[in-house]
LODO-328923 format. One record per residue (C-alpha): x, y, z. Coordinates in pm, 1 decimal. Last residue first. Layout:
// LODO-328923
- X, Y, Z
...
END
This chain:
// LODO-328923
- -5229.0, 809.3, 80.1
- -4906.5, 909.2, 192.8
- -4888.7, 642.0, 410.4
- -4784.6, 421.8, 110.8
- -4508.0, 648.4, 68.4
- -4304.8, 575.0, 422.2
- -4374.0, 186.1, 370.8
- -4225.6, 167.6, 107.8
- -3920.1, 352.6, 169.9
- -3925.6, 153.7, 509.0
- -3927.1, -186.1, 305.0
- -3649.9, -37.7, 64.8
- -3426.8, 16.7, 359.1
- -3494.3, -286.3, 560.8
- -3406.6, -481.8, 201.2
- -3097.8, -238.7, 128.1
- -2926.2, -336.9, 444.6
- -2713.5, -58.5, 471.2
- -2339.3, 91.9, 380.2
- -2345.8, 399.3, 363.5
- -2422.9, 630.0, -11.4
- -2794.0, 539.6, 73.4
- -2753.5, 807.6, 331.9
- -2741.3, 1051.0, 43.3
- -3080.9, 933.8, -127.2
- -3234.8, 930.6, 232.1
- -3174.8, 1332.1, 291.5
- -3332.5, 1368.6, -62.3
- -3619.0, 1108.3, 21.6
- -3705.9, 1314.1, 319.5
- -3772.8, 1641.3, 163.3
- -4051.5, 1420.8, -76.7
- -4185.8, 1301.2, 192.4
- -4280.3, 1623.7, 364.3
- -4374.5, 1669.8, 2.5
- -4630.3, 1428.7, 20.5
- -4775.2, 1425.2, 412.6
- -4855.9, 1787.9, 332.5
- -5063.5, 1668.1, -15.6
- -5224.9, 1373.8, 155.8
- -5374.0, 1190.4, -120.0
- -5696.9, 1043.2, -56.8
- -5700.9, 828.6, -354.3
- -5876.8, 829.2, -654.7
- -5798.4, 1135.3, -832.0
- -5420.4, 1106.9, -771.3
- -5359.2, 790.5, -862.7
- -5607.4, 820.0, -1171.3
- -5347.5, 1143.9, -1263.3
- -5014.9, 963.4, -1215.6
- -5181.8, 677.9, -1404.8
- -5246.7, 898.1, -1673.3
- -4879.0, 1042.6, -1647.5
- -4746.7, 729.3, -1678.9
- -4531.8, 763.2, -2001.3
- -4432.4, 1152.8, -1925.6
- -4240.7, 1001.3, -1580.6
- -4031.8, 1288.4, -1560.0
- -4187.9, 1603.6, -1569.2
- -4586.4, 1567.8, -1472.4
- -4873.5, 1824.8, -1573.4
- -5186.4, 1896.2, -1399.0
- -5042.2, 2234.4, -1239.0
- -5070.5, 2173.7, -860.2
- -5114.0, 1791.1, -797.0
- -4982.8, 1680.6, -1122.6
- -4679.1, 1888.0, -1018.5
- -4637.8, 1700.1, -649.3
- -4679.9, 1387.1, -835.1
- -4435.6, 1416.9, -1097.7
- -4206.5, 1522.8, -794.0
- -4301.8, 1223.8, -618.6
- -4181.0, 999.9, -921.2
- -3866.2, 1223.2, -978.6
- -3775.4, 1133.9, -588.4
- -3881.0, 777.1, -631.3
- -3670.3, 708.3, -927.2
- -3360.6, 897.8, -776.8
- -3433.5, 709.7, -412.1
- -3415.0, 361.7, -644.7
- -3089.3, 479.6, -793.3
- -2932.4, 614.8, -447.3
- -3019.7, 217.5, -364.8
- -2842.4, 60.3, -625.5
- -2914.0, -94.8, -889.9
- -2726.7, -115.9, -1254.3
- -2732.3, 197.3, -1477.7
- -2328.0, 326.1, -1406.0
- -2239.2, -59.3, -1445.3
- -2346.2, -41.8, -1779.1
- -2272.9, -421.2, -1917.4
- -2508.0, -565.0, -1700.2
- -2534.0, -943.9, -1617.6
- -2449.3, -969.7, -1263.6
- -2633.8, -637.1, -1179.9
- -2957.3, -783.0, -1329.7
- -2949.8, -1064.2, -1086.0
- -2845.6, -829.1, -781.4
- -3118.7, -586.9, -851.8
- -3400.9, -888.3, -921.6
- -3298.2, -1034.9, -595.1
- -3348.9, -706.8, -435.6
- -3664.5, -622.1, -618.2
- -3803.1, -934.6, -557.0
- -3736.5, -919.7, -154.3
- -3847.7, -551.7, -103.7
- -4153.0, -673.7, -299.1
- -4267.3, -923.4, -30.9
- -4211.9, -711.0, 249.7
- -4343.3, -395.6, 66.7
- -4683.2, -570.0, 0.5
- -4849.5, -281.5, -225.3
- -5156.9, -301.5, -238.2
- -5255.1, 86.4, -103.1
- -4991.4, 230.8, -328.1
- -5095.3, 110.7, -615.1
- -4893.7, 333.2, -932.2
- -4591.6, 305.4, -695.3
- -4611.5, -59.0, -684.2
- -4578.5, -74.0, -1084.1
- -4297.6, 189.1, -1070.1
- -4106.0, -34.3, -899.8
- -4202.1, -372.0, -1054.9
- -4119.2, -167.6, -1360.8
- -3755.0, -45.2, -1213.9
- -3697.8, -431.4, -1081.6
- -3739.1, -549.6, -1447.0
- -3527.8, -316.9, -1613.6
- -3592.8, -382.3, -1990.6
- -3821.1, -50.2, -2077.7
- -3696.7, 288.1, -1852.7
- -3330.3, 116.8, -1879.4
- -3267.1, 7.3, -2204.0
- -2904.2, 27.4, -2182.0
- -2796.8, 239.2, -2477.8
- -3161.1, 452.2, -2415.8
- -3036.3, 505.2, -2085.9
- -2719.3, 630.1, -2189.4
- -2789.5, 827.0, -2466.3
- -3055.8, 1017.1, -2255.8
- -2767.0, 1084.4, -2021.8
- -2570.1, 1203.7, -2253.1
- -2876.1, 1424.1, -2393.5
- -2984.1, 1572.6, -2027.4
- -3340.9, 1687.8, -2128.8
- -3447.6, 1644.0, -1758.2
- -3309.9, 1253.1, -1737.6
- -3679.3, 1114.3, -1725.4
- -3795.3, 1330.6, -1961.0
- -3476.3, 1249.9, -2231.6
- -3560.0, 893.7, -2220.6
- -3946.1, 950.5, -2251.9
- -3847.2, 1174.7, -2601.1
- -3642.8, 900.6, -2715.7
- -3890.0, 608.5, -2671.6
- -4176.7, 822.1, -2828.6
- -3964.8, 967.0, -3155.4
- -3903.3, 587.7, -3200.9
- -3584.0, 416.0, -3153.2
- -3408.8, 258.0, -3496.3
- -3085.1, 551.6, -3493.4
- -3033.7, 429.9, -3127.2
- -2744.5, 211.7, -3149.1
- -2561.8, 399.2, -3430.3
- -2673.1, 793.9, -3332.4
- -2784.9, 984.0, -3566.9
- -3096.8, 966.2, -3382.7
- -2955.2, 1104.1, -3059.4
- -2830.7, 1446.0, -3238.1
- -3180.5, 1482.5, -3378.1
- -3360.0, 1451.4, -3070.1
- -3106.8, 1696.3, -2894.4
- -3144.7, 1894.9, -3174.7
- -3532.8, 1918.5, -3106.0
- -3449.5, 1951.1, -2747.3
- -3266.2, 2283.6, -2781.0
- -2944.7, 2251.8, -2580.3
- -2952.2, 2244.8, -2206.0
- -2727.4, 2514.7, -2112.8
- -2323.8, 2525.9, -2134.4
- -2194.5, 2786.3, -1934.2
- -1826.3, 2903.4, -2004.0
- -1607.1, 3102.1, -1722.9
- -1284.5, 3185.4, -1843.7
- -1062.2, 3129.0, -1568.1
- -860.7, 3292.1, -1298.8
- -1165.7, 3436.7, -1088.1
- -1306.5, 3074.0, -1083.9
- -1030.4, 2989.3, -854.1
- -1032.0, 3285.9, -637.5
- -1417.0, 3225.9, -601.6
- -1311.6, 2842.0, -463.8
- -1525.2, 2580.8, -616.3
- -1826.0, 2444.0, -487.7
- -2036.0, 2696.2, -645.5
- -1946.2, 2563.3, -1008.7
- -2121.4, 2239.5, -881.2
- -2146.8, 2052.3, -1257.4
- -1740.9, 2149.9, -1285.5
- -1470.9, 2122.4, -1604.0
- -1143.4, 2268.9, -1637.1
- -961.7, 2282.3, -1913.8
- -618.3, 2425.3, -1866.4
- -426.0, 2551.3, -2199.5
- -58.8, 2562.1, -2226.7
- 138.3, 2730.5, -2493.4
- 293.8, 2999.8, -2318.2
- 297.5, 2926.8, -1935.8
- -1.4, 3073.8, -1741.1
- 164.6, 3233.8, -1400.5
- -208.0, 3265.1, -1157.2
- -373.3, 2903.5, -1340.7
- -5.5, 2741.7, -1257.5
- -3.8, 2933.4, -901.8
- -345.7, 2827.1, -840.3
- -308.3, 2452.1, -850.8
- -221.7, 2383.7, -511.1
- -471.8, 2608.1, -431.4
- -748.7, 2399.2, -567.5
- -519.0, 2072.9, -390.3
- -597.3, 2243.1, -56.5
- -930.7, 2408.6, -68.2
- -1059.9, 2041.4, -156.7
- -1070.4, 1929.7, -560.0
- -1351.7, 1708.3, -594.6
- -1515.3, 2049.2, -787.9
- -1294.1, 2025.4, -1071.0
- -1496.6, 1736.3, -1209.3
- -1270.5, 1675.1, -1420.8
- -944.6, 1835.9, -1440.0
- -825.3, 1879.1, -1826.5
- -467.6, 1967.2, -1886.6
- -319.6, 2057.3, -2267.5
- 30.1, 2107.7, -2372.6
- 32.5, 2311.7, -2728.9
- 258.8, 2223.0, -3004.4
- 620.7, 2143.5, -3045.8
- 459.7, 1773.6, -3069.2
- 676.2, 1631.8, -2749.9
- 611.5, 1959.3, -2535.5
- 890.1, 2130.7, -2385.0
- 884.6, 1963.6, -1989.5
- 830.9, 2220.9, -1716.1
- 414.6, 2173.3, -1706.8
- 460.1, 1806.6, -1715.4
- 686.0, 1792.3, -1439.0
- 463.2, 2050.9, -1212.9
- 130.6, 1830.8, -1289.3
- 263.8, 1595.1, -1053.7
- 127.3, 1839.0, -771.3
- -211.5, 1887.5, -905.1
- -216.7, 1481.7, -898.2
- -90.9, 1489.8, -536.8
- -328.3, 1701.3, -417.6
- -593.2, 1466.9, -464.9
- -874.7, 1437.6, -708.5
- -1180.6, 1310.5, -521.4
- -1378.3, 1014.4, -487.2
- -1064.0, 812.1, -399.9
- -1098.2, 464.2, -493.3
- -1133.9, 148.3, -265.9
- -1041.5, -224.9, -377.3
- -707.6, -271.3, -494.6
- -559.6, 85.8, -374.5
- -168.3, -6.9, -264.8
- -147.4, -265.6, -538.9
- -317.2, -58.0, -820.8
- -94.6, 217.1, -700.8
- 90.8, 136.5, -1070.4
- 423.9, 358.6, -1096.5
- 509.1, 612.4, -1292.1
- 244.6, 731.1, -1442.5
- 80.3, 773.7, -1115.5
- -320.2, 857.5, -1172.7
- -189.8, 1206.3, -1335.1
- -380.8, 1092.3, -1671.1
- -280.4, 966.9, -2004.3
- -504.1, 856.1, -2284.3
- -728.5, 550.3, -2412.6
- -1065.1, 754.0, -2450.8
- -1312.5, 479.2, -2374.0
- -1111.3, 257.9, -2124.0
- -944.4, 560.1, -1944.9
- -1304.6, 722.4, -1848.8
- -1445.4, 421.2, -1697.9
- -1129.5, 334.0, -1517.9
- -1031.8, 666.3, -1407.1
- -1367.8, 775.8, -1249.5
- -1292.0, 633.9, -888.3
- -919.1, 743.7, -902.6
- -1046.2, 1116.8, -948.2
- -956.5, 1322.4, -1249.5
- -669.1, 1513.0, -1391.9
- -638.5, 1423.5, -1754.4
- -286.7, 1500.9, -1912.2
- -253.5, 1608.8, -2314.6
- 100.9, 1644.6, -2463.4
- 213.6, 1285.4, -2480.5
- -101.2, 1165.6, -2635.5
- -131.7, 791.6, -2536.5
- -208.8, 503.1, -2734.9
- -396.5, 472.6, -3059.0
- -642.9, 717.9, -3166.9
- -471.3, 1022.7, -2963.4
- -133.1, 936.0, -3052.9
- -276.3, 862.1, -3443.8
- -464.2, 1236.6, -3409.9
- -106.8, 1352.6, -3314.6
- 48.1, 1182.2, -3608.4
- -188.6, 1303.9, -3859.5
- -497.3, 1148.2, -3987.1
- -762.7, 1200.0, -3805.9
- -821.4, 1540.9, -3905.0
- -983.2, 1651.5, -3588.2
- -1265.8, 1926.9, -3644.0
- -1307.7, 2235.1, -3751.6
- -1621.4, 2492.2, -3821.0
- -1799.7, 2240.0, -3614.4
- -2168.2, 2203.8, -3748.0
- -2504.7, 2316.3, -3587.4
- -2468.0, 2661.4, -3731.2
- -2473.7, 2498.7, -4111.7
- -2193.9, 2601.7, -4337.3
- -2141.7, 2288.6, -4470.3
- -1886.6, 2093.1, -4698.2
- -1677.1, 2423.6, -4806.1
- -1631.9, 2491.3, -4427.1
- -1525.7, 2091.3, -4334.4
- -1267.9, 2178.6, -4590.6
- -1099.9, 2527.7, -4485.2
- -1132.4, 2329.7, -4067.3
- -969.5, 2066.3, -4211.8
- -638.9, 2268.8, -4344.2
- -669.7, 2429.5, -4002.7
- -708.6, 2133.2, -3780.0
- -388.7, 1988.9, -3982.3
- -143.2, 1907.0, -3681.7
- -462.6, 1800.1, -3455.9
- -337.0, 1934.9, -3102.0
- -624.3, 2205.3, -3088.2
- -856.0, 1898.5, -3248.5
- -815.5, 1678.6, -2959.7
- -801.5, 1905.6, -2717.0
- -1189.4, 2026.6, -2824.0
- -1251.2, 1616.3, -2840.9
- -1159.3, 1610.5, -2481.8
- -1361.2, 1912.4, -2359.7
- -1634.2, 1856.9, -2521.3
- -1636.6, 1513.7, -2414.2
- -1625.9, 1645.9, -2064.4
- -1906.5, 1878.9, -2110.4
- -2118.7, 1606.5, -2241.5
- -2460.7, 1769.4, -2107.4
- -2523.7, 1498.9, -1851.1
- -2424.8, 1645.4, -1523.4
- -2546.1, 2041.1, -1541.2
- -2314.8, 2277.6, -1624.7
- -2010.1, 2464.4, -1628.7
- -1675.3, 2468.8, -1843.5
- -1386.7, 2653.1, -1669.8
- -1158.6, 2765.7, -1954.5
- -795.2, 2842.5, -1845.5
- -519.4, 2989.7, -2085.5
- -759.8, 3193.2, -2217.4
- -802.9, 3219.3, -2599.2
- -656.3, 3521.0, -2797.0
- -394.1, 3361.4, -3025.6
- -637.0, 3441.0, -3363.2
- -681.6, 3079.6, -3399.9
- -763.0, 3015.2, -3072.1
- -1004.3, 3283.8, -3056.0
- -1142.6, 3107.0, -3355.9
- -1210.8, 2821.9, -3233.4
- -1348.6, 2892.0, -2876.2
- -1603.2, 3051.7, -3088.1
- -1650.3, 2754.1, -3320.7
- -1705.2, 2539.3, -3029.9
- -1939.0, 2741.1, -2795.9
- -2170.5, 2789.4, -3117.2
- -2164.0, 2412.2, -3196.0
- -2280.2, 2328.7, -2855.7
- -2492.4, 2013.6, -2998.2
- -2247.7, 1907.3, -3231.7
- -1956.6, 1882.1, -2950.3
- -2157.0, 1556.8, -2875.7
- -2030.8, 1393.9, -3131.8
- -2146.8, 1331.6, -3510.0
- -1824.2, 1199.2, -3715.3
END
């Protein structure tokens, strides 16, 4: 099976064979960028430590390929632990992550986290989710951590994204990363590595996963099943508008997003006129639009919302800003000649611009309270049609 994993093949096979040779960590602190499937990394990589036959497999996937861009050892699949994994719940592996991401998460890889196993706080939480993994999760890690493992294997922890853990509940969890017990392995994973405590990071292996080559990117998204009939074009517009992020990419081309959204092209298609746009009007359509489109998408994580219309309009301005300077745009490669027209033929205010552009990022995190979206969207409007 073609993963994600694939595209980090190097940080895979070397994590690998330290394992094999009993010289891993006992903490690896995975850092990047959102988007680069760190976290699926990180749960397939547990996956295939607790495989039963990973080594047998690994001696067979070797004599198949010896390509750098494939896994020296995968899952097998087959065994009981893969079955645990497949099937129900891994008794050996615990997620730490916040309440907020546990549903999405939990549905597509069917495993145990520290979200009360228990008891159900469905009925003390019903409606609002902690953004943040709380000190009691870190805490109910102690049980796990004392227990012999069910598989007489390793025991396996991944906290994701380590940086929603405040000063408290990181050093809550110090004292298990400062007195490792044998066969346990922490996986921690963080987009912000500078939001975590230094004497946190000091007791882990720090990995950096980097935007992988964009021609394997490509190639990795066209082996895809649901994307495997998209053009070279399509593809390479998804991955722009994400900056090269290929889960992301995935995403977005699963959902259709830069071609089927109809309030993103009504968007984009006032953007491209400033001076006609009628941002009372529009503000209406493109919240009726939002709120019709939310009802009937299956991506929640691509439906409207106003953070999502400051995102378009921040890479949009930034496209601008570059066109401006070096005649080349970033995100938005599809309108780039209508960037450039834009540009050309009106009397773009360069200062006004990215004075605009600095107040979009302090709007994009006030869109995270509640507001009326259509006074909001009206004064975003009108805010970038005095640009020109």
């Amino acid at each position: 099976m073609i993963s994600s994993a694939n595209l980090y093949a190097n940080i895979w096979n070397d994590i690998y064979q330290r394992f094999l040779n009993n010289k891993l960590h006992h903490a690896l602190l995975f850092n990047g960028q959102i988007g680069l499937g760190k976290f699926n990394f990180a749960y397939e990589l547990a996956k295939t430590l607790l495989c039963e036959n990973h080594q047998s497999h690994q001696n067979h996937q070797n004599h198949q390929n010896n390509n750098n861009n494939n896994l020296i050892a995968t899952a097998c699949n087959n065994c009981k632990s893969c079955q645990l994994f497949n099937t129900n719940n891994h008794p050996d592996l615990r997620l730490v992550i916040p309440e907020n991401l546990q549903n999405n998460i939990l549905e597509n890889k069917n495993t145990k986290s520290e979200k009360n196993d228990k008891n159900d706080k469905s009925e003390k939480k019903s409606t609002s989710f902690s953004k943040n993994i709380l000190i009691e999760q870190v805490r109910e890690l102690s049980d796990f951590l004392v227990l012999t493992t069910n598989r007489k294997g390793l025991r396996i922890i991944i906290i994701y994204p380590a940086e929603t853990m405040n000063n408290n509940c990181a050093n809550a969890l110090l004292k298990s990363l400062e007195e490792p017990l044998p066969q346990t392995l922490f996986l921690l994973i963080t987009n912000k590595i500078g939001q975590l405590l230094p004497t946190l990071k000091s007791r882990c292996e720090i990995i950096n996963f980097a935007l992988p080559n964009q021609q394997n990117t490509l190639s990795w998204l066209k082996l895809l099943p649901n994307i495997a009939n998209k053009n070279n074009a399509e593809i390479n517009s998804a991955l722009a508008y994400c900056n090269q992020s290929p889960l992301l990419a995935e995403q977005i081309l699963n959902t259709n997003f830069l071609n089927n959204t109809t309030w993103l092209k009504q968007f984009l298609q006032a953007l491209e006129k400033p001076k006609q746009i009628d941002f009372i009007a529009l503000s209406a359509i493109i919240e009726k639009e939002s709120k019709d489109s939310d009802s009937n998408a299956i991506n929640s994580a691509m439906n409207f919302s106003l953070i999502l219309l400051c995102d378009v309009l921040q890479k949009w301005l930034v496209d601008l800003i570059l066109l401006y300077y070096l005649n080349n745009n970033k995100y938005f490669i599809n309108y780039k000649k209508s960037q450039q027209e834009l540009i050309k033929n009106t009397n773009i205010n360069i200062k006004k611009l990215l004075q605009f552009w600095n107040e979009v990022i302090i709007l994009k995190k006030q869109s995270l309270q509640p507001l009326n979206s259509r006074i909001f969207i009206e004064d975003l409007f009108m805010k970038y049609r005095n640009i020109f």
